[in-house]
C-alpha positions in Angstrom: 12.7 7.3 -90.8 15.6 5.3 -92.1 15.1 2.4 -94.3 17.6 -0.3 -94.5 18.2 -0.2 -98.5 19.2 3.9 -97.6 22.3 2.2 -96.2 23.3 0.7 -99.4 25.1 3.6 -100.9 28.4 3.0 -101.6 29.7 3.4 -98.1 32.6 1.6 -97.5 32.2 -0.7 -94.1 34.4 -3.5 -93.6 33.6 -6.5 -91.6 35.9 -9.5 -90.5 38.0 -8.3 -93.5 35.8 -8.2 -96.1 33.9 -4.8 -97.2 30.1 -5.6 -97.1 26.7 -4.0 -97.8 25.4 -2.9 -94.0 22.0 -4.0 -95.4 22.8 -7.5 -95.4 24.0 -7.8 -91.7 21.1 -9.2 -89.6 22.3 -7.6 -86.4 23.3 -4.6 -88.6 19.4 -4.4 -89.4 18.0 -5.0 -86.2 20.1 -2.5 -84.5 18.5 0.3 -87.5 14.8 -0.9 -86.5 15.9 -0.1 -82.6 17.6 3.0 -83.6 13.9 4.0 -86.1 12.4 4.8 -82.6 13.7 8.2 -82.5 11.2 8.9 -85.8 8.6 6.7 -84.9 8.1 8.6 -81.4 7.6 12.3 -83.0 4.9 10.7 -85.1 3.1 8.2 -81.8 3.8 11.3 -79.2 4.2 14.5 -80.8 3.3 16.4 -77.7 6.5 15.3 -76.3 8.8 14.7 -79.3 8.4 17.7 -81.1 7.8 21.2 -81.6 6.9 24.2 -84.1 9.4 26.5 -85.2 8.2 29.2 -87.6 5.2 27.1 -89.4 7.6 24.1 -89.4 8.3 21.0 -87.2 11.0 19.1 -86.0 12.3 16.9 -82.9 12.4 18.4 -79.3 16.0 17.3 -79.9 16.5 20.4 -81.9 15.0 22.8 -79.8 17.1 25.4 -78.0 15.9 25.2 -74.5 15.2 28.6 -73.3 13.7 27.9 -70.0 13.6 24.8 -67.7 10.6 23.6 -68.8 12.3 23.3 -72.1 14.6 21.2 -70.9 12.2 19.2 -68.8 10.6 18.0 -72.1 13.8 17.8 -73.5 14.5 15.0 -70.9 11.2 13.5 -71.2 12.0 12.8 -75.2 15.5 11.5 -74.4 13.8 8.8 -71.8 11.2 7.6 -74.0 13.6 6.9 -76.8 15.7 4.9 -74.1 13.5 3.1 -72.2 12.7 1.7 -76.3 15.9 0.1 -76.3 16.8 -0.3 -72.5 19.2 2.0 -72.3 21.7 -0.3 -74.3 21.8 2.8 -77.3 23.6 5.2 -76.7 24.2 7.5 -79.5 20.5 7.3 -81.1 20.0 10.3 -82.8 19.1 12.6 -79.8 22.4 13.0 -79.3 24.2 14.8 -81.6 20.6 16.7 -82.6 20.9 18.1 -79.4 24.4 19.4 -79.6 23.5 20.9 -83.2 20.9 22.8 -81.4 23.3 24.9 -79.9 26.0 24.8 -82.2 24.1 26.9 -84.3 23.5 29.7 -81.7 26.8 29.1 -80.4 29.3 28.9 -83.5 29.9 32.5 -83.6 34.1 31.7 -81.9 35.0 29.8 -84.8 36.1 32.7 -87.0 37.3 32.5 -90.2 40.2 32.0 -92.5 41.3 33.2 -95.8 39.0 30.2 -97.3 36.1 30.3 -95.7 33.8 31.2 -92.7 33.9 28.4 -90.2 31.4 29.8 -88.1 29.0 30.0 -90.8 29.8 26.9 -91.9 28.9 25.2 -88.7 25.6 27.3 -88.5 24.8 26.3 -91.4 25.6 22.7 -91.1 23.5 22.2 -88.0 20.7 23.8 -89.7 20.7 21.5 -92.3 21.1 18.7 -89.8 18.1 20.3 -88.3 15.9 20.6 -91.6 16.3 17.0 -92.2 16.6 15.5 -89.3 19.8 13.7 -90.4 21.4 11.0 -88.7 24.4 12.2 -87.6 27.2 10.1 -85.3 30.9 11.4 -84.1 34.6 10.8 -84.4 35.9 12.2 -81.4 38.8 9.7 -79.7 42.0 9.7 -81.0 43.9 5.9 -81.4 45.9 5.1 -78.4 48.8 4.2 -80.4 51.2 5.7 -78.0 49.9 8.3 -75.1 53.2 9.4 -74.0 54.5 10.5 -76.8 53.4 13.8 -78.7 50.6 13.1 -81.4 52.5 14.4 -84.7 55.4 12.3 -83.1 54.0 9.4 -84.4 55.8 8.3 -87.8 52.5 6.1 -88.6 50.3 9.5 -89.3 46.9 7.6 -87.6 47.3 9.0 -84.2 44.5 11.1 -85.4 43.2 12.6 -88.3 44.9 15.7 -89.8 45.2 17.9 -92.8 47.5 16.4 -95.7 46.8 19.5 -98.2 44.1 22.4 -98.7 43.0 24.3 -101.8 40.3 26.7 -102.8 38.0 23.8 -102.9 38.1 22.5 -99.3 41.2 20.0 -97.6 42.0 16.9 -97.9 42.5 14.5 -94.7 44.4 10.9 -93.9 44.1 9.4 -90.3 42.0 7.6 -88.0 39.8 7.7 -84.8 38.2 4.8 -82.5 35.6 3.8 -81.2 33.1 5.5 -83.2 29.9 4.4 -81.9 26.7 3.9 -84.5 28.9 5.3 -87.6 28.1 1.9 -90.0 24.2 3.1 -90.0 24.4 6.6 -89.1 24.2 9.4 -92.2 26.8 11.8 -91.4 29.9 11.6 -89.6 31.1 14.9 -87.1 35.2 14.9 -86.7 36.9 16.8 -83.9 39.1 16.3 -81.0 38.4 16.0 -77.6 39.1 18.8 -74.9 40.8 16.1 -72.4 43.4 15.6 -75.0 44.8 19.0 -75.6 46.6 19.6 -79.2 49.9 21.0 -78.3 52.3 24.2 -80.3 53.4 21.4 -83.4 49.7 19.7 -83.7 48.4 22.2 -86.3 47.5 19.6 -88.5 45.6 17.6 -86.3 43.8 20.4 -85.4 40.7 20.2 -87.3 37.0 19.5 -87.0 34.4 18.7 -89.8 31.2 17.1 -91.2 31.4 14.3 -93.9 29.1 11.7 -95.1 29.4 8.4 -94.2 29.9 7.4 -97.6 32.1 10.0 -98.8 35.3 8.5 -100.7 38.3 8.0 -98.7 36.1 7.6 -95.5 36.7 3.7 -94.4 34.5 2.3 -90.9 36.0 -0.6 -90.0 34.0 -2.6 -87.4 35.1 -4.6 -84.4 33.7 -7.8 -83.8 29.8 -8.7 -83.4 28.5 -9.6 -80.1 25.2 -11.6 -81.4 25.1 -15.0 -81.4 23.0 -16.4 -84.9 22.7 -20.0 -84.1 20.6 -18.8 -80.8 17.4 -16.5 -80.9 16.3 -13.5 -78.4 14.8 -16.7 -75.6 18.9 -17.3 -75.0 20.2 -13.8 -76.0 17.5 -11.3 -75.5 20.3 -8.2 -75.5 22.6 -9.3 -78.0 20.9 -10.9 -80.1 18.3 -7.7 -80.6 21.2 -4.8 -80.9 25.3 -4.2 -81.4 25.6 -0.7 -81.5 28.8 -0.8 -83.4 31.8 0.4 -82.6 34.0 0.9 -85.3 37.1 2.6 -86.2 37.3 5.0 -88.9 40.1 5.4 -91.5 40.5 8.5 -93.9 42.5 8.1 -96.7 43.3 11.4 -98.4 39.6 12.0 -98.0 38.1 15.3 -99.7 36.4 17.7 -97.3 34.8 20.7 -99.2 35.3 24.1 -97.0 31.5 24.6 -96.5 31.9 21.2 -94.0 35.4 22.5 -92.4 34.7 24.2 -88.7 38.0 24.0 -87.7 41.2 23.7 -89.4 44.6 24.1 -88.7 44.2 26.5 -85.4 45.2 24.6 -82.4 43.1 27.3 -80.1 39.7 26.5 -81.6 40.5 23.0 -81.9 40.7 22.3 -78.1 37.7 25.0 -77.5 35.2 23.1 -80.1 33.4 20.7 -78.1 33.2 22.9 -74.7 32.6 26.7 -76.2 30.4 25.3 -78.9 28.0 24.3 -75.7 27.6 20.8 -77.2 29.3 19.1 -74.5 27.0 19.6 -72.0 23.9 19.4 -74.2 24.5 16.4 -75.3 25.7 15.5 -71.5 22.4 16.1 -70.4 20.6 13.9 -72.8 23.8 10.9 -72.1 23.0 11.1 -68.4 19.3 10.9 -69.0 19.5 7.8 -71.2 22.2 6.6 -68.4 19.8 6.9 -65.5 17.3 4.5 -67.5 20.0 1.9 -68.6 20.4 2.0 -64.7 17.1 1.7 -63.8 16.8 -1.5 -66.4 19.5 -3.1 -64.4 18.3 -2.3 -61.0 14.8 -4.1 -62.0 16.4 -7.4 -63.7 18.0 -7.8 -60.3 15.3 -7.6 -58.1 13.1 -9.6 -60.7 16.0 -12.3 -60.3 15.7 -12.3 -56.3 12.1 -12.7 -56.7 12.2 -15.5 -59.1 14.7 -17.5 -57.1 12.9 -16.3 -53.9 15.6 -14.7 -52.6 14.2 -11.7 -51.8 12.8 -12.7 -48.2 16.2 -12.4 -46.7 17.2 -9.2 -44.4 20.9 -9.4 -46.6 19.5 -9.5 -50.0 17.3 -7.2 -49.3 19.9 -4.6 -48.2 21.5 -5.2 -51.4 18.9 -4.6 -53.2 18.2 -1.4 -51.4 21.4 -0.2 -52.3 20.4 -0.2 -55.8 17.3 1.4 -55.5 18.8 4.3 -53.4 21.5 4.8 -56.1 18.9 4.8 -58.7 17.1 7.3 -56.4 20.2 9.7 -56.0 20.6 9.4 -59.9 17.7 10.6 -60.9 17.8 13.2 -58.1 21.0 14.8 -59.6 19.7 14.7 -63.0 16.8 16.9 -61.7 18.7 19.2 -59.6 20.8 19.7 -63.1 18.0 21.2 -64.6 16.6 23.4 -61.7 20.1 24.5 -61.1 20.4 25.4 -65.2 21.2 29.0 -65.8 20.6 31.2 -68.8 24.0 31.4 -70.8 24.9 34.9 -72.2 23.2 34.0 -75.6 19.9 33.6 -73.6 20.3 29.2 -73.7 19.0 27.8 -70.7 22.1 25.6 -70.1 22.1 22.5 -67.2 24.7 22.6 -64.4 27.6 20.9 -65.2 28.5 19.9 -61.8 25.5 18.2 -61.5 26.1 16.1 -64.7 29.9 15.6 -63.7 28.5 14.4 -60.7 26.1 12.0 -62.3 29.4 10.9 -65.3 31.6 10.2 -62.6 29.6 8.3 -60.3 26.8 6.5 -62.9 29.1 3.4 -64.3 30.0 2.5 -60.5 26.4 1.8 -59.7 25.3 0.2 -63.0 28.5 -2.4 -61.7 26.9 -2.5 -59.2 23.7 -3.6 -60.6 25.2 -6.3 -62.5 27.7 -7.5 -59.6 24.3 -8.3 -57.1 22.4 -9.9 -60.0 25.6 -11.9 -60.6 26.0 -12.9 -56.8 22.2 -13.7 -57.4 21.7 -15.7 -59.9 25.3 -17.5 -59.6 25.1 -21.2 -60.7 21.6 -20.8 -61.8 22.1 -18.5 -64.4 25.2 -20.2 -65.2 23.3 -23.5 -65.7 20.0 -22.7 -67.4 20.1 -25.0 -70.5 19.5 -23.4 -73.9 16.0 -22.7 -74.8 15.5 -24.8 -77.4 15.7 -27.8 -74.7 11.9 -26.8 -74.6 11.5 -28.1 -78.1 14.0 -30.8 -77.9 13.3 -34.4 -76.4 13.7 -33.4 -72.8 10.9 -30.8 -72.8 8.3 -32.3 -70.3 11.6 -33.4 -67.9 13.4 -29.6 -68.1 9.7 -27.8 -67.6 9.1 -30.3 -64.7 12.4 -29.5 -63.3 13.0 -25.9 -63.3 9.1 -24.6 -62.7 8.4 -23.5 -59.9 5.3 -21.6 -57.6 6.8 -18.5 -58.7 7.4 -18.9 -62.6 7.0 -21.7 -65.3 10.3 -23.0 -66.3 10.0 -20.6 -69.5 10.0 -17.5 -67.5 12.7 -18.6 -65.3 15.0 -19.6 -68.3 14.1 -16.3 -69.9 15.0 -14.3 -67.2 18.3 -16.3 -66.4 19.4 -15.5 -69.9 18.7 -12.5 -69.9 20.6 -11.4 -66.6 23.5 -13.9 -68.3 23.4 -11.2 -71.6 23.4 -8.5 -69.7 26.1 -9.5 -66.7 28.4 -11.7 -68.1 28.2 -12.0 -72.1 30.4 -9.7 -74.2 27.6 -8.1 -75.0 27.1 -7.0 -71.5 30.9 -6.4 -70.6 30.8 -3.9 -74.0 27.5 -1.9 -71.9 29.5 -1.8 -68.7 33.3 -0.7 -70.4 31.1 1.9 -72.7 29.4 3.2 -69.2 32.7 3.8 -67.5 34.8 5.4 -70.4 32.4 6.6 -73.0 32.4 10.1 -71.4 36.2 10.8 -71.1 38.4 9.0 -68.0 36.5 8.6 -64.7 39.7 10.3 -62.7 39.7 13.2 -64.7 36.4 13.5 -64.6 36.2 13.6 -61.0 39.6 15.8 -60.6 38.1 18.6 -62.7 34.9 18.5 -60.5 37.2 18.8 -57.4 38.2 21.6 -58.7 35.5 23.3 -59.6 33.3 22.5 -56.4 31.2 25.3 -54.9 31.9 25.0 -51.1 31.5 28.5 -50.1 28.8 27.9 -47.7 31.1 25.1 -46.1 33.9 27.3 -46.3 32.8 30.0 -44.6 31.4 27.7 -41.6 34.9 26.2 -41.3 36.4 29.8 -41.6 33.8 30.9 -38.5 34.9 28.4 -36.6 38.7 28.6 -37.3 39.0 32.1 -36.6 40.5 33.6 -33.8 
């Protein structure tokens, strides 16, 4: 469990240009108690949450699945921990814990170099990670400064982040990366580039991965703007008033790396292999998809509760629309599945999901939570447009605005509620944030689904057009 005060440790966080303490952030706070789920879970369902490793336990998140019911629990854990939030967090611990699972089986590629071991450096890392069940979030994505041009091309030197000297001790690195989701609260922070965006011949300096903590000196986070809204409470913004799960860019400024936290460093070839050969890619796939499938889920239910409560759901059309929903959410879930009954056993004996099945899911997921939020839009329409604030309930109007919006099939509280919420979670930046993180946290949706052209197995289909193209 994480306290609040933890996060008052020196780390440096700016906010609307000033540097702050993370503890005194209300949103900053709430978003923490959300995020505490993950430990509160092993303790309230350990049967699902955790397991024993030689006299000793830890979260399923840890566990190297070895058979499909492995990963079956596995995906049980990751759902509970969503449905606490709705879906709207996603880079709660059981992400990165999963990939550290098999980083440490898996690290073996990473060689060494006249400093140090990196492969036992990143065994050993994740092991630690493991012991302590450490919060740990990622830098992956470089700035997009300038995507036509090669990264060390760049006179500014924040195209990424790269190595500006080495010694016995460890290096030391300058540069930045976006968009790095949960890193204000989070413990640790893992740095490395991703496979889509290749390192080229004159990138060797750019071609590193590590661990450092959060609060290590030279490390600046540097937060975009918050989504809540303070002078409402959770009856006007239920989402984003409750969570902001922090994007924030991360500066390093000649920052000090010590060798036993360096996994990859100045090699070009083991740069662009990290994230795919260490087998945390599609680990921590698995668990993204199965959080996506309940953020899903979440929005498919707010719009049928919307046609309900403005008693729209007794017409054939809405009705069709809302069946659309419910049969995406149904082919969802029935990928998911057929990822882990499709899994195979890698050659290190890792019962490993299908990655075609998860592409499937990545590439096709953000369309039909748009979806989702496009029908409850067309739904709710002026109505959730017009609901008044909340505090008209309290205000000299009360007995006129609960008159005037009750109805036989909710009090005018319940209506309200639900209004604002599918306003949050439609049309607030809170909710355009959730639907722009669905479509591009996992990489571009066209390459995503040009690389799973390509590595389609058709055979069967193949061979029944060969049969019947033959002479």
């Amino acid at each position: 469990m994480h306290t609040i005060e933890q996060l008052d440790d020196g780390r440096a966080v700016y906010l609307n240009g000033q540097r702050i303490n993370v503890s005194t952030i209300p949103i900053f706070r709430r978003t923490l108690e959300l995020n505490n789920q993950y430990y509160r879970l092993q303790q309230q369902h350990p049967e699902v949450h955790t397991y024993e490793e030689d006299r000793q336990t830890y979260d399923i998140a840890f566990k190297v699945p070895r058979t499909l019911a492995d990963l079956q629990q596995k995906h049980q854990a990751y759902q509970e921990i969503a449905q606490s939030n709705n879906g709207m967090l996603g880079r709660t611990p059981d992400f990165l814990n999963t990939g550290m699972a098999v980083l440490a089986e898996r690290s073996a590629f990473l060689g060494r170099n006249r400093y140090t071991d990196f492969a036992a450096n990143a065994k050993s890392y994740a092991q630690w990670i493991k012991a302590n069940d450490v919060f740990i979030s990622h830098a992956l994505q470089n700035p997009q400064l300038d995507r036509q041009r090669a990264i060390n091309a760049i006179p500014s030197g924040y195209a990424g982040v790269h190595t500006v000297d080495r010694n016995q001790d460890g290096i030391f690195v300058s540069g930045a990366k976006m968009v790095n989701t949960m890193a204000p609260i989070a413990d640790e922070l893992l740095v490395f580039n991703p496979p889509e965006l290749l390192l080229e011949k004159g990138d060797t300096s750019y071609a590193v991965a590590f661990a450092t903590p959060i609060k290590s000196p030279g490390v600046k986070v540097i937060c975009r703007k918050l989504l809540d809204h303070p002078d409402y409470g959770t009856d006007d913004y239920p989402l984003s008033n409750a969570l902001d799960e922090i994007d924030a860019y991360i500066v390093f400024d000649h920052a000090f790396i010590p060798w036993k936290h360096v996994f990859v460093e100045n090699n070009v070839e083991m740069s662009n292999r990290f994230f795919i050969d260490s087998g945390m890619f599609i680990h921590t796939s698995h668990q993204d998809e199965v959080r996506g499938i309940t953020k899903l889920e979440f929005a498919t239910s707010v719009a049928i509760r919307v046609a309900h409560i403005l008693g729209l759901d007794g017409f054939l059309g809405v009705q069709e629309k809302l069946g659309r929903l419910t049969a995406n959410l149904e082919l969802i879930k029935g990928t998911i599945n057929r990822s882990e009954e499709q899994g195979h056993l890698d050659e290190l004996g890792i019962y490993t999901p299908s990655l075609q099945a998860l592409q499937a899911v990545r590439s096709t997921l953000p369309e039909f939570y748009d979806e989702a939020l496009k029908v409850t839009q067309h739904l709710a329409a002026g109505s959730m447009v017009g609901v008044p604030g909340f505090g008209e309930f309290t205000g000299e109007n009360s007995a006129l605005v609960t008159q005037a919006l009750t109805t036989d099939r909710a009090t005018a509280e319940e209506r309200t509620k639900l209004l604002n919420l599918a306003f949050d979670l439609t049309s607030s930046g809170f909710g355009q944030r959730q639907l722009m993180y669905e479509y591009y946290h996992g990489g571009d949706p066209m390459r995503i689904r040009s690389q799973h052209y390509q590595h389609a197995d058709l055979q069967a289909g193949n061979t029944m057009l060969d049969h019947l193209l033959k002479d």
